[in-house]
C-alpha positions in Angstrom: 69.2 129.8 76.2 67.3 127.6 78.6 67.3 123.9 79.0 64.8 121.8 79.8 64.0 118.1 80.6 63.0 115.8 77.2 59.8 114.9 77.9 58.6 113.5 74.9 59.6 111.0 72.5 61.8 112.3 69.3 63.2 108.9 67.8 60.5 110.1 64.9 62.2 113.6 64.5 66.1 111.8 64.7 64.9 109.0 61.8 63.1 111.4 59.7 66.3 114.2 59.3 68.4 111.0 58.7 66.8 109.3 56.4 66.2 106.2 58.3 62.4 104.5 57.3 60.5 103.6 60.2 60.5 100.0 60.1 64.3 99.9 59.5 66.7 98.6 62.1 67.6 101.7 63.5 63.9 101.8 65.6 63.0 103.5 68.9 65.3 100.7 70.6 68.1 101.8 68.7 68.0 105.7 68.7 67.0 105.8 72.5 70.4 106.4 73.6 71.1 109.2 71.9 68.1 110.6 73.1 69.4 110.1 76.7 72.5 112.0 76.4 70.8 114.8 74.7 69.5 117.9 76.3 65.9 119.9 75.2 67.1 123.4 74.9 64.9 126.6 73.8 66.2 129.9 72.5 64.3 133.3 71.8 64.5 135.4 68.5 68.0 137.0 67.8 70.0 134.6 70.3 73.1 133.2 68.2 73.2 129.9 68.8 76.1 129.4 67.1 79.5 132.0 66.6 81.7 131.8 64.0 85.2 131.0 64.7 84.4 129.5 68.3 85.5 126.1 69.2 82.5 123.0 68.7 82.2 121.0 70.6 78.4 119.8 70.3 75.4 119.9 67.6 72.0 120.9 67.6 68.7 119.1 65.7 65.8 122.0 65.5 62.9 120.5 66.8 61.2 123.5 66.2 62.2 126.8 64.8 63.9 128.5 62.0 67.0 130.1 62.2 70.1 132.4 59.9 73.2 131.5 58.6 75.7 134.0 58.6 79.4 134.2 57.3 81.5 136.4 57.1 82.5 137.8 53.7 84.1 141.0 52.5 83.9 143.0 55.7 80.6 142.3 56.3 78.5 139.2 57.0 76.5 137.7 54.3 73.3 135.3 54.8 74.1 131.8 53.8 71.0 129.9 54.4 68.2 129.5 56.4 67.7 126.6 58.5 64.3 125.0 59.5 62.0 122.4 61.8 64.3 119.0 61.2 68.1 120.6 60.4 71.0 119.9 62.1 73.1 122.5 63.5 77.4 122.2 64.0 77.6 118.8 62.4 80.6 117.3 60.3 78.5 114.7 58.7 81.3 112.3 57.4 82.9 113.0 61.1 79.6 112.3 62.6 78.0 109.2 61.3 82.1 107.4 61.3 82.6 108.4 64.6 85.6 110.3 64.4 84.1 113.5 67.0 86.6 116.4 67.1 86.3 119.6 68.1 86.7 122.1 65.1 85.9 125.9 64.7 82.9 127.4 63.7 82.1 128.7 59.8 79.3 130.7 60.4 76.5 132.2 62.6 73.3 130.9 64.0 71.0 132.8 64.7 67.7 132.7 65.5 65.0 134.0 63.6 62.1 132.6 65.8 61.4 130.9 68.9 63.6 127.7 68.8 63.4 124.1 70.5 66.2 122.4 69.8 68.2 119.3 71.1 72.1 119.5 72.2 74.3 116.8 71.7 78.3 116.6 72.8 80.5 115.5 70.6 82.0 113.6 73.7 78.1 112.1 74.6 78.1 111.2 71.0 81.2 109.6 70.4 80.2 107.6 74.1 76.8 106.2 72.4 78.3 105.1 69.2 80.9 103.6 71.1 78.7 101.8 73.7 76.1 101.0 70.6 77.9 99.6 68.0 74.7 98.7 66.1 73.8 102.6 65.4 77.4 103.2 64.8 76.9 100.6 62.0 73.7 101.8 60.7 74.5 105.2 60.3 78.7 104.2 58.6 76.9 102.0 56.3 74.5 105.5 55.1 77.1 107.6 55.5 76.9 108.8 51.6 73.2 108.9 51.3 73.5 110.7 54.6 75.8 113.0 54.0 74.6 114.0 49.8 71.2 114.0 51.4 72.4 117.1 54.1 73.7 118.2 51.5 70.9 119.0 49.3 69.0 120.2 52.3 71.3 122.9 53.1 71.5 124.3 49.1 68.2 124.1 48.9 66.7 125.7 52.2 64.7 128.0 51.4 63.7 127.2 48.1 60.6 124.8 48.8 62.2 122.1 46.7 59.8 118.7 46.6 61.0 115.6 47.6 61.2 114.5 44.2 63.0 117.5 42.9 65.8 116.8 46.0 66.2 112.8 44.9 66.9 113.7 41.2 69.3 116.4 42.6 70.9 113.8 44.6 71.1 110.9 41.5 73.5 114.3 39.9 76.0 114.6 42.5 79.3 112.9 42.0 83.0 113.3 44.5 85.6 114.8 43.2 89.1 114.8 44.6 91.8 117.7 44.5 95.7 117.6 45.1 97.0 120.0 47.3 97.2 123.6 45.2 94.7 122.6 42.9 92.1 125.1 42.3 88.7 124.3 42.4 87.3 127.8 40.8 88.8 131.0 40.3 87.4 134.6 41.1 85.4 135.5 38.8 84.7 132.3 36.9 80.7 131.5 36.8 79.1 129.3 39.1 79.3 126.5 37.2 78.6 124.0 40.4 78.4 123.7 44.5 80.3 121.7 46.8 80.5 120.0 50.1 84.0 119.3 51.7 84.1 115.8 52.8 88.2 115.4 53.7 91.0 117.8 53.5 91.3 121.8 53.6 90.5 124.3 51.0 92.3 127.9 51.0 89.5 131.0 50.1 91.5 133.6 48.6 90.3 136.9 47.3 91.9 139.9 44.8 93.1 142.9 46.8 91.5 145.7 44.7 94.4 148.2 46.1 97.3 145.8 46.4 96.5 143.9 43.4 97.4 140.6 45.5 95.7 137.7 46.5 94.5 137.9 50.2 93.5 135.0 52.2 90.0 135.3 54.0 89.4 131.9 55.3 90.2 128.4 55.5 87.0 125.6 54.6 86.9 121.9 56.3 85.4 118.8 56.2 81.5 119.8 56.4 81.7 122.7 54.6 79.7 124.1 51.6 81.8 125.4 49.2 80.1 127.6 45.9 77.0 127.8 47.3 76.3 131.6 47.1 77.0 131.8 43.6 74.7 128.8 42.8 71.8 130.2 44.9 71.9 133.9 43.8 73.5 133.2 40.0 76.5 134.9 40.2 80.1 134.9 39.4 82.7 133.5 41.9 83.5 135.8 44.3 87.0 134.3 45.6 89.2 131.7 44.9 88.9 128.3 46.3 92.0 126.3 45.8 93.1 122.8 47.9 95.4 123.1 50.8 95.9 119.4 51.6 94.6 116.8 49.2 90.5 116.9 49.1 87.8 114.7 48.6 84.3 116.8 47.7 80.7 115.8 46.7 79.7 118.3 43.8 76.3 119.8 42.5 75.4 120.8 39.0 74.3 124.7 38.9 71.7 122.5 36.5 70.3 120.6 39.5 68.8 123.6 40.9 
């Protein structure tokens, strides 16, 4: 990685990925302090930005680029998504845009699949901008949802050239859904009937030992995690159990939408 000195404007870029029109409040003025606290950074083809499991502490916003999504699953690691020009990289979005910035560990892999430009963000240069700027803080609380549903969509759908139109009808389908602790959410096995995005709370992934015959945890999903997606995407049966460990609130995704 290699980190060079922002030399052109971006406030474009920034309102585009969230949503923000360009006559709204959140102008230039507004998103030039972010901009200040963030670094231009470039990476070359198979550099991981990203490692699963490691402590984050900052996010990135491709400028340019495309890049892999890799988790691990069953010994082995499976591609999740694919990530283009205008994504955001290691970002709790309801975490984000409230302004409650703290560390968590990775979910997945990043790694580059081209020549990336990217900008870096702290979580601590964040949380100090939002602070000092209570008008963006605003801004962005008050689209939190549309926000976060609208990440959301972007991250099933990578990949499968959905139209604008196609992603705002998706969005008008998707609904929050809340769990108690040990509820299950789907069961090995079951068909993917929908896709999920953690917004609170911890959920328990939990797979059948073929020689024990028991249930094995694998891993433990937070608060900006996809949950379902693989089975959506690739129309196939649940591979593991999903079930709540502390009480969870989740935006959900008809398999119909896509």
């Amino acid at each position: 990685m290699s980190i060079g000195v922002i030399g052109m404007s971006h406030e474009k870029d920034l309102m585009q990925a969230w949503s923000l029109s360009s006559d709204s409040e959140a102008g230039a003025s507004v998103l030039a302090p972010l901009l200040e606290v963030a670094d231009e950074v470039y990476f070359s083809v198979d550099d991981c930005i990203v490692s699963e499991g490691e402590d984050a502490n900052d996010f990135y916003f491709i400028l340019d680029g495309c890049v892999r999504v890799y988790r691990e699953g069953g010994g082995f690691k499976e591609l999740v998504t694919i990530l283009r020009t205008g994504a955001v990289i290691g970002m709790n979005p309801r975490a984000f845009f409230g302004g409650e910035l703290t560390s968590f560990k990775r979910t997945a892999d990043v790694v580059c699949a081209s020549l990336v430009k990217a900008l870096k963000i702290s979580f601590e240069k964040m949380k100090l901008v939002l602070n000092q700027h209570p008008e963006l803080r605003r801004i962005l609380v008050e689209r939190e949802r549309d926000l976060i549903v609208s990440h959301f969509i972007d991250q099933m759908s990578e990949g499968c050239g959905l139209e604008r139109k196609i992603k705002e009808s998706i969005a008008q389908q998707v609904e929050t859904v809340t769990l108690e602790p040990s509820a299950v959410l789907f069961h090995e096995g079951d068909p993917p009937d929908s896709a999920y995005f953690i917004l609170d709370g911890t959920c328990v992934v939990e797979h059948l030992d073929a020689d024990s015959s028991e249930m094995r945890q694998v891993a433990e999903l937070v608060a900006g995690n996809l949950v379902g997606e693989l089975g959506v995407i690739r129309d196939v049966a649940r591979n593991a159990t999903v079930t709540a460990k502390t009480k969870c609130d989740l935006l959900k995704v008809p398999y119909d939408g896509f």
